[in-house]
Each structure stands twice: as structure tokens, then as C-alpha cells.
C-alpha positions as YAML, in Angstrom:
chain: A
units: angstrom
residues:
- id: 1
  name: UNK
  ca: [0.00, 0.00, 0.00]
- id: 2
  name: UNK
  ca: [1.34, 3.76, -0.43]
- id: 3
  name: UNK
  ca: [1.68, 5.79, 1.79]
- id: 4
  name: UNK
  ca: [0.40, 9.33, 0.46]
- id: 5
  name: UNK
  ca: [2.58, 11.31, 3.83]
- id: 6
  name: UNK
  ca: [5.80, 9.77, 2.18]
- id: 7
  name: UNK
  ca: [5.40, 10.96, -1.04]
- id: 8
  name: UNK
  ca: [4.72, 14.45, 0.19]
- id: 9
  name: UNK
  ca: [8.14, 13.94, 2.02]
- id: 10
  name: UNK
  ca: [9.85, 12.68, -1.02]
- id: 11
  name: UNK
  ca: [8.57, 15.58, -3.33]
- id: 12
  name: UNK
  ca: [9.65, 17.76, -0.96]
- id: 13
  name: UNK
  ca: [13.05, 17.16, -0.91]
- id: 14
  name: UNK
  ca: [13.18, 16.44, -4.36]
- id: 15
  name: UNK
  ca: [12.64, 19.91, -5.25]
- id: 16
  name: UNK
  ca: [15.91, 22.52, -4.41]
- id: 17
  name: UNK
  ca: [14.19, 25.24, -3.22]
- id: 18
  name: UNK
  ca: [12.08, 23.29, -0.64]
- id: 19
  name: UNK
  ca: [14.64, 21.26, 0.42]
- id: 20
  name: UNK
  ca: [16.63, 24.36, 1.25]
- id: 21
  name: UNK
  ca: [13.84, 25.66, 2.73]
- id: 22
  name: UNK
  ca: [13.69, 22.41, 5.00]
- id: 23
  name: UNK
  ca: [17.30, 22.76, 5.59]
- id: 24
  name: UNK
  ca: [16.98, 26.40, 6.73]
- id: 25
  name: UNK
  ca: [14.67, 25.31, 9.35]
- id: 26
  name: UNK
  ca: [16.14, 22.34, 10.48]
- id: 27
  name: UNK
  ca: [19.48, 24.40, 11.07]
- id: 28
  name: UNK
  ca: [17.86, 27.17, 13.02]
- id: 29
  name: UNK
  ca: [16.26, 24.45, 15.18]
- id: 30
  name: UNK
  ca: [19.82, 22.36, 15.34]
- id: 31
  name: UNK
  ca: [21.62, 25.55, 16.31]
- id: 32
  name: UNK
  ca: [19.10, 26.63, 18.46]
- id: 33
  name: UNK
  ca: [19.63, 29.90, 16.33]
- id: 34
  name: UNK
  ca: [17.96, 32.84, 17.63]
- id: 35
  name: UNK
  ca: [15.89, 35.05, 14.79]
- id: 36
  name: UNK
  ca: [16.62, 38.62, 14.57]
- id: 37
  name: UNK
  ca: [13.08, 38.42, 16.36]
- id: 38
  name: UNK
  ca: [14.33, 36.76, 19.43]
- id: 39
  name: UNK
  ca: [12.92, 33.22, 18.33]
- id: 40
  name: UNK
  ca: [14.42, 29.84, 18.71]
- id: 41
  name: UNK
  ca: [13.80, 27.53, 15.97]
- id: 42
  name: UNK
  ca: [11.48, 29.52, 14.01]
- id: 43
  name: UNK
  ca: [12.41, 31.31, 10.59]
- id: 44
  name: UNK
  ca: [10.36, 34.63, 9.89]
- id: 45
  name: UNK
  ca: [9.23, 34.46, 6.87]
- id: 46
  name: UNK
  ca: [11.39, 37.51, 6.02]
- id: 47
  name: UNK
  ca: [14.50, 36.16, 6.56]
- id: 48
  name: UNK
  ca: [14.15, 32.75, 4.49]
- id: 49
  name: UNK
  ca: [14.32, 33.91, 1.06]
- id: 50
  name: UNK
  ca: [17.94, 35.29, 2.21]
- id: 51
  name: UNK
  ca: [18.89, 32.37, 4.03]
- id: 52
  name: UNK
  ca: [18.39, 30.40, 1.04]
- id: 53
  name: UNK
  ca: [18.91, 32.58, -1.38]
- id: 54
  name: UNK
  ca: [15.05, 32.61, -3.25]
- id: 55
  name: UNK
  ca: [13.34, 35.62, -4.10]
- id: 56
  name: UNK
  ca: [10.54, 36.76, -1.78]
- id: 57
  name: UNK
  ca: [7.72, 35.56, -4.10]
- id: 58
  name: UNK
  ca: [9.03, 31.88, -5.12]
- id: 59
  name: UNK
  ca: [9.87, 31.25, -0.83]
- id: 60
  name: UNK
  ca: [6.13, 32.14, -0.05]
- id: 61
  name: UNK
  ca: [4.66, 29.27, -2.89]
- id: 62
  name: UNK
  ca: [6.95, 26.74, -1.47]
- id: 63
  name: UNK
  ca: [6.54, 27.41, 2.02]
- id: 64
  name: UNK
  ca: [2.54, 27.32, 1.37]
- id: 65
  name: UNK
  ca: [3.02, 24.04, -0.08]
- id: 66
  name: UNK
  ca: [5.46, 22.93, 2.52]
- id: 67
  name: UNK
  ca: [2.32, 23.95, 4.63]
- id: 68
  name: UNK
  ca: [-0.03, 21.84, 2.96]
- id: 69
  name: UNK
  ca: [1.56, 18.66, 3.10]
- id: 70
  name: UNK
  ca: [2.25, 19.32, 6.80]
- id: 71
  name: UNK
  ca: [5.91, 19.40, 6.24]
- id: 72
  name: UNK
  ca: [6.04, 22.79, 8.41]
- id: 73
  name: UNK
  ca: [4.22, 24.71, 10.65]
- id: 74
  name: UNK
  ca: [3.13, 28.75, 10.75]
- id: 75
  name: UNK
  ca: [2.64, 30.72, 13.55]
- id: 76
  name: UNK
  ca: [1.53, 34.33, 13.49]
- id: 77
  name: UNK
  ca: [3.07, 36.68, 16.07]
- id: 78
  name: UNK
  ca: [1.72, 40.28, 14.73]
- id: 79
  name: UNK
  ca: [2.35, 40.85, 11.36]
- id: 80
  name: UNK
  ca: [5.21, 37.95, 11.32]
- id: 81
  name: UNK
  ca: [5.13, 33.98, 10.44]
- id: 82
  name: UNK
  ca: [6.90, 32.17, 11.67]
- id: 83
  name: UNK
  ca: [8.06, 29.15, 10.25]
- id: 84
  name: UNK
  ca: [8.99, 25.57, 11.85]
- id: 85
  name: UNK
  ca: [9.41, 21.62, 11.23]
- id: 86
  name: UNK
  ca: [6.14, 20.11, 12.50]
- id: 87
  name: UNK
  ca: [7.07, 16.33, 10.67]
- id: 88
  name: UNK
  ca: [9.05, 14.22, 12.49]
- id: 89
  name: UNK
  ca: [9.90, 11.93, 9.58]
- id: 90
  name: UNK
  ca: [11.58, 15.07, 7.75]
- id: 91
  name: UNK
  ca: [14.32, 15.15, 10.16]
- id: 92
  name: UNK
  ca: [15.39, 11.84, 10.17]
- id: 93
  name: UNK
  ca: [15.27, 11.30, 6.30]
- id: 94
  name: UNK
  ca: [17.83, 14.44, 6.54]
- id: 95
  name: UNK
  ca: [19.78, 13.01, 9.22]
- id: 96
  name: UNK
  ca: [20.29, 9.40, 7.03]
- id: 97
  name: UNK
  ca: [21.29, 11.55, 3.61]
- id: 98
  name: UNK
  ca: [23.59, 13.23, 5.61]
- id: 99
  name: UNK
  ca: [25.48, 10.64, 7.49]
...
């Protein structure tokens, strides 16, 4: 039987700018980095088109589809989202490529 959550995965990080994307926020979360707004973990989603190195438009229509497979999770503090890992399985498909 397939199993539709790890095809999401695998299209995912099939695609560059949403595995960098992935990578971004893994990283922050690894590091424990602190965003320029005093969050742990979290990207704004201001400072992920630099990070990776996407234009402002192209980040937003991956992260929305990162969204909708579940892949990542938003938060809204003000006018800011803020962007985090909410699948498990993500991390540990990273962790084996990079071993």
C-alpha cells in the first residue's frame, strides 16, 4: 500500500528550493539559532528567502506548499510567520542523507 505522507516527504526534498527551505529550518532548530526576532527555531518568513537565497515571491509558494503537506508549521506573532518543522519523519530522512 502507499503511503500518500511519504510521497509528500519525497517531493519535498526532491525539489531545491524546498529542500533548502527544510534545511533552513532544520538548522535554526539544530543551532538553536535565535531570529533577529528573538525566536528559537522559528524562521520569519522575512529572513528565508535570504537564508536560502530565493526571491521573496518563489519562498512564499513553497513554504505554502510545505504547509499543505504538513511538512512545516506557521505561527503568526503580529504581522510575522513564523516558520517551523512540524514532521518528524523530515528530520530523520535528513539526518540518514547526511550521514
Amino acid at each position: 500500500m502507499i503511503n500518500e505522507e511519504n510521497i509528500q516527504l519525497f517531493k519535498a526534498l526532491s525539489e531545491d528550493t524546498r529542500y533548502r527551505i527544510i534545511k533552513a529550518l532544520i538548522e535554526s532548530e539544530n543551532k538553536c539559532r535565535e531570529n533577529k526576532y528573538g525566536n528559537r527555531g522559528e524562521l520569519c518568513a522575512c529572513e528565508i528567502p535570504e537564508i536560502i537565497g530565493r526571491t521573496q515571491s518563489n519562498t512564499s509558494m513553497h513554504l505554502a506548499k510545505l504547509q499543505d503537506w504538513g511538512i512545516i508549521k506557521v505561527r503568526k506573532e503580529g504581522k510575522k510567520r513564523l516558520y517551523s518543522i512540524q514532521n518528524e519523519k523530515i528530520r530523520k530522512i535528513l539526518e540518514v542523507l547526511e550521514e
